[in-house]
C-alpha positions as CSV (number, residue, x, y, z in Angstrom):
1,X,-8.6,128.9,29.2
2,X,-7.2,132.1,30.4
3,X,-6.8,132.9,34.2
4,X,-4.9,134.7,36.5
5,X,-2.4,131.5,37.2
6,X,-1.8,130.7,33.7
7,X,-1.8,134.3,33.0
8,X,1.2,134.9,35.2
9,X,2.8,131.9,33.8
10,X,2.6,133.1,30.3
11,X,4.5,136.5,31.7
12,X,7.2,133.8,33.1
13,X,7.2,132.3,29.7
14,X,8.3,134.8,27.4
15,X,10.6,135.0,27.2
16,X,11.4,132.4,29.4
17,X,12.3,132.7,33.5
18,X,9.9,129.3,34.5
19,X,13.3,127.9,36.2
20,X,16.3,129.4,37.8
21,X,18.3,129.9,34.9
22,X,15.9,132.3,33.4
23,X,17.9,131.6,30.0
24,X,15.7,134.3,28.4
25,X,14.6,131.9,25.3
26,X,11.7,132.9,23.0
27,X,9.9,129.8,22.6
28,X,6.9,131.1,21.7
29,X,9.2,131.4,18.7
30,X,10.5,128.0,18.4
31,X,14.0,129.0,20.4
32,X,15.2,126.5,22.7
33,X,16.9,127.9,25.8
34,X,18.9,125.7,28.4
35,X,16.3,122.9,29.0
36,X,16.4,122.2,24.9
37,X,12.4,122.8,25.1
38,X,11.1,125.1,21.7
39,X,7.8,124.7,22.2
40,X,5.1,125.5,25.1
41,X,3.1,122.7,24.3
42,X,3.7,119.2,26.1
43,X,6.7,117.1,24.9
44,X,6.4,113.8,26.2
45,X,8.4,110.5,25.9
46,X,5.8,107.8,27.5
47,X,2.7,107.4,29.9
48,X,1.5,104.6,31.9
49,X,1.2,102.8,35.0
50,X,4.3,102.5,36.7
51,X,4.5,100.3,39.2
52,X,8.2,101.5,40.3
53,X,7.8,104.1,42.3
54,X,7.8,104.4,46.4
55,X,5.3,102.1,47.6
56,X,2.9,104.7,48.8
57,X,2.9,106.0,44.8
58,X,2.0,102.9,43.4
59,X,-0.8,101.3,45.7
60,X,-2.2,98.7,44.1
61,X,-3.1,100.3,40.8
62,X,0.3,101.8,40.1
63,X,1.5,105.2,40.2
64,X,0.3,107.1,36.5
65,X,3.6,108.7,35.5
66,X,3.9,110.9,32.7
67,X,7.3,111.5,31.2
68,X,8.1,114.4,29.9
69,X,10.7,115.0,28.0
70,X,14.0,117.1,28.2
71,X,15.3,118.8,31.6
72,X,16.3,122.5,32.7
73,X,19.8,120.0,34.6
74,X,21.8,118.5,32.6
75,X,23.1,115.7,35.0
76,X,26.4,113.4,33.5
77,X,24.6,110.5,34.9
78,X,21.1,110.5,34.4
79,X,19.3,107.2,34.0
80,X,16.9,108.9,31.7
81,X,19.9,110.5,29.5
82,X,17.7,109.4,25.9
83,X,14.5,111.4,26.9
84,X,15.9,113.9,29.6
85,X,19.1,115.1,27.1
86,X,18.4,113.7,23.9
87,X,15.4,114.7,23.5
88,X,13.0,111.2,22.9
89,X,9.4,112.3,22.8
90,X,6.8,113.4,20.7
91,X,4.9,117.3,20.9
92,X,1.3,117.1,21.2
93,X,-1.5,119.2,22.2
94,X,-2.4,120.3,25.8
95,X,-6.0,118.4,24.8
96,X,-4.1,115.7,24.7
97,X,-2.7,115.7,27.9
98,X,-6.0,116.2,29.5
99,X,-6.8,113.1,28.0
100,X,-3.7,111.0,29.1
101,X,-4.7,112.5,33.0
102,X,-8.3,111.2,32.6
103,X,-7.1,107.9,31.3
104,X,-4.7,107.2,33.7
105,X,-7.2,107.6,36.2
106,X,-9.9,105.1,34.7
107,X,-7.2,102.7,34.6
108,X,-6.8,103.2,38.4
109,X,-3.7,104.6,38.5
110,X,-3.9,106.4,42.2
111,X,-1.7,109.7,41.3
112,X,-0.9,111.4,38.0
113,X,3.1,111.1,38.4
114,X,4.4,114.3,36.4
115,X,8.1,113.3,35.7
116,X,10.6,116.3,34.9
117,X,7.8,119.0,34.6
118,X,9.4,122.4,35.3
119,X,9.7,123.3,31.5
120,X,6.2,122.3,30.4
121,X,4.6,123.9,33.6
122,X,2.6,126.5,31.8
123,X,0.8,123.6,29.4
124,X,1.1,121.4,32.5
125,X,-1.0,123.9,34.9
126,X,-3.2,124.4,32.3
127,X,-4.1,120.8,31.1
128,X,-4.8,120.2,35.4
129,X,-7.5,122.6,35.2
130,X,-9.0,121.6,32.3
131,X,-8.8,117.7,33.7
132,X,-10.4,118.8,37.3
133,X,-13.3,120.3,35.3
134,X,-13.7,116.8,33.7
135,X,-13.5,114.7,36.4
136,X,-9.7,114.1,37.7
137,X,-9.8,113.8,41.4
138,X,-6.9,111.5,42.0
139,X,-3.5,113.9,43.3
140,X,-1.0,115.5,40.9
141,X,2.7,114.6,42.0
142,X,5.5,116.8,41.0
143,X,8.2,115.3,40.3
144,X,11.2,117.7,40.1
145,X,14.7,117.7,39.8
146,X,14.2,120.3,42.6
147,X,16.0,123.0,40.3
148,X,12.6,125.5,40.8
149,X,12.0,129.0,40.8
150,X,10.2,129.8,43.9
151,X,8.3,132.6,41.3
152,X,6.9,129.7,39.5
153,X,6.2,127.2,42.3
154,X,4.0,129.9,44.1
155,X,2.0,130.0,40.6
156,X,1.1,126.1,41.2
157,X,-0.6,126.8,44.9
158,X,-3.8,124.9,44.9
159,X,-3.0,122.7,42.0
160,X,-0.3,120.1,43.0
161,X,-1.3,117.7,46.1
162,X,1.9,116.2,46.3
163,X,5.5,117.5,45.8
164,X,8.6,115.0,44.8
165,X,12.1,117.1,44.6
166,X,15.0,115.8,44.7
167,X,17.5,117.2,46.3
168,X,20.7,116.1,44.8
169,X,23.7,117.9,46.3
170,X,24.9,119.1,49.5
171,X,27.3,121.0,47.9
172,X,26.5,123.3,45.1
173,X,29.6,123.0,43.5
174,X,28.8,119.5,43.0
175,X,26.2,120.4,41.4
176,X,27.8,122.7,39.0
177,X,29.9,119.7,38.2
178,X,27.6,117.3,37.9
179,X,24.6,119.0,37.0
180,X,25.9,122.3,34.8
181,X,23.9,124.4,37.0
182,X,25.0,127.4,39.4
183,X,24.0,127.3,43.0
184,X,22.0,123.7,43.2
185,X,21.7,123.2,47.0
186,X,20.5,127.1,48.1
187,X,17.9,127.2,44.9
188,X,16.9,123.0,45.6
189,X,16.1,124.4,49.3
190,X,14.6,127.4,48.8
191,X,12.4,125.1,46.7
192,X,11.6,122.7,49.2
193,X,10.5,125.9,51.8
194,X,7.9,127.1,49.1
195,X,6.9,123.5,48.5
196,X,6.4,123.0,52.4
197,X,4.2,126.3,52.8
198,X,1.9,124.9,50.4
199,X,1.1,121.2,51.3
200,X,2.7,120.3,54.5
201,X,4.4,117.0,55.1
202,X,3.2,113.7,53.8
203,X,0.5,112.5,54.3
204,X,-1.1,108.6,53.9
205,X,-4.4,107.6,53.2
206,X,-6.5,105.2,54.7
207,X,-5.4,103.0,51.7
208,X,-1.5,103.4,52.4
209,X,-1.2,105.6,49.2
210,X,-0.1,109.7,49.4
211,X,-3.1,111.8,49.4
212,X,-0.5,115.5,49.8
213,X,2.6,116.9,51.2
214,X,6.3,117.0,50.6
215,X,8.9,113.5,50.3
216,X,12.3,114.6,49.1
217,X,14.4,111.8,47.0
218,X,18.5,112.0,47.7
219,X,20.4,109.5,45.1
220,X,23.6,108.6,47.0
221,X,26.5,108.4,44.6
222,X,29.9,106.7,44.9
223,X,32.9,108.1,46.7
224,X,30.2,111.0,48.5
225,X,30.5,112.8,44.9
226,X,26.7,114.1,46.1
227,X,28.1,114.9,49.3
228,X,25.1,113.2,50.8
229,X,26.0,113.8,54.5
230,X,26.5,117.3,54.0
231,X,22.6,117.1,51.7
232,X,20.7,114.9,54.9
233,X,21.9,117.3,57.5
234,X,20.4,120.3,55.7
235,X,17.7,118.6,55.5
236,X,17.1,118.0,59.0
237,X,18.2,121.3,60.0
238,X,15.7,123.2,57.7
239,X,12.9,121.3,57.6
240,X,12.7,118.8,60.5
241,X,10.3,116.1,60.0
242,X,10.9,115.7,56.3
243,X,10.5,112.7,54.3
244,X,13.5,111.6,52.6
245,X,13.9,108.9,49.9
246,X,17.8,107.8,50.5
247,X,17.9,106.1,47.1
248,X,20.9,103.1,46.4
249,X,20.0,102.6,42.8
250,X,23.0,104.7,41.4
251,X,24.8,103.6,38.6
252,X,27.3,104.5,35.7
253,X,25.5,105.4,32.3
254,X,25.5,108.5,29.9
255,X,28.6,110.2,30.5
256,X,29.3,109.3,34.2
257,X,32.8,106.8,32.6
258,X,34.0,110.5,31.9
259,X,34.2,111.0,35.9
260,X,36.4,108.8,37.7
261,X,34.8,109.8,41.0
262,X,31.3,108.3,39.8
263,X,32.5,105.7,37.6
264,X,30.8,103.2,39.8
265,X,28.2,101.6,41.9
266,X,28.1,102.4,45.5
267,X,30.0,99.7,48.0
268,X,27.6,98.2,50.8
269,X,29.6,100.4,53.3
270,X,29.1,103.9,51.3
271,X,25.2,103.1,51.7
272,X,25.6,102.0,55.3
273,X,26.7,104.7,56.7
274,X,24.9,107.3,54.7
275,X,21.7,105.4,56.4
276,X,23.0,105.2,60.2
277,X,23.9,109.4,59.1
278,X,20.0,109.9,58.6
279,X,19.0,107.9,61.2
280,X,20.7,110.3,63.6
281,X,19.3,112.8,62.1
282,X,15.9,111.5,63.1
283,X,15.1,111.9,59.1
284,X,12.2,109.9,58.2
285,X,13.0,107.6,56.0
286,X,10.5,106.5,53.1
287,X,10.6,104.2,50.7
């Protein structure tokens, strides 16, 4: 299926400048670049109903998540460290995909829940319009690490429903710290802008599930090591209105022991006032 989106895509692909890095790897060749992807077919870990997720995801039928695996960040404390870093997953075919969409649905999942997409987006865009063609109607959320080329996001206009970035620092230096990427916060919210332009603010159904728009997810980490006061006020100053998911699940695995700083679990004050913050900001808070 060639068109003009997954044309343009391809041109992003090789060699590759899909994310911000534009690490210039050849993997129509089988060359990994940053992300550790060699492939521009699908690499995924797991698919199912996932009943997890914010409460307007997951309805009554669950949320259908798709996990795909590896990352363009490399974060010292990702809770997904075995598929997002060390690469647990399996390569199949963009057919396949299709399939996994469709089946999700028939099991009355109310979204199909892409998780870490931005490397697979050119086999991701395409196995969306093949699905549409066969019947998917439920919404496609994007869930990003909110490390996105604005190039690329414009590419997806018309095909994603519902956007789910995080946005992880309010500081980008944090980010080079913590993530081992250059200039996190000004990429994460020109992201969030392009994001914005193209679906608007949430929106709920009749059934109290997300039928399109924008939610942004902030994970609060110990000692303000994601300078989360710093992150919410951006937030309300840029895009007023906003959704925000302030998360309080944070804790130590992969290599987070190596920083003393995020070495543990956040205190019941550290999430207390990170909430009265937001509340001042008039952010509205989702969860």
């Amino acid at each position: 299926m060639e068109n003009q989106r997954l044309e343009k895509l391809k041109s992003l692909a090789f060699p590759c400048k899909i994310c911000p890095l534009k690490c210039g790897a050849e993997r129509s060749e089988g060359k990994a670049g940053f992300c550790k992807v060699a492939t521009l077919k699908p690499v995924i870990s797991s698919y199912g109903p996932h009943f997890g997720e914010e409460s307007f995801l997951v309805g009554r039928g669950g949320s259908g998540t798709v996990f795909f695996t590896y990352c363009n960040l490399r974060c010292v404390f990702c809770q997904n460290y075995d598929i997002s870093q060390l690469g647990s997953g399996r390569e199949i075919e963009v057919e396949d995909l299709v399939k996994i969409m469709l089946i999700l649905q028939k099991a009355g999942c109310h979204n199909i829940n892409l998780v870490t997409p931005t490397p697979h987006v050119y086999s991701i865009a395409e196995a969306i319009e093949i699905a549409r063609e066969k019947g998917l109607q439920i919404p496609i959320v994007y869930n990003t690490g909110g490390y996105d080329s604005v190039e690329t996001l414009r590419t997806l206009k018309g095909l994603i429903e519902i956007y789910m970035p995080d946005f992880k620092y309010g500081k980008s230096e944090l980010g080079e710290k913590y993530s081992k990427v250059k200039n996190y916060t000004e990429i994460a919210l020109q992201a969030i802008d392009e994001m914005l332009s193209q679906v608007g603010h949430l929106e709920i159904g009749p059934d109290g599930t997300a039928t399109k728009g924008v939610f942004v997810r902030h994970l609060i980490l110990p000692n303000n090591s994601a300078a989360s006061f710093e992150a919410l006020k951006l937030l309300a100053e840029n895009f007023p209105g906003i959704a925000v998911n302030i998360m309080d699940q944070y804790y130590p695995t992969y290599l987070a022991k190596n920083y003393p700083h995020i070495s543990r679990r956040i205190n019941g004050r550290e999430w207390r006032e990170i909430c009265s913050f937001a509340k001042s900001l008039n952010i509205k808070i989702v969860s």
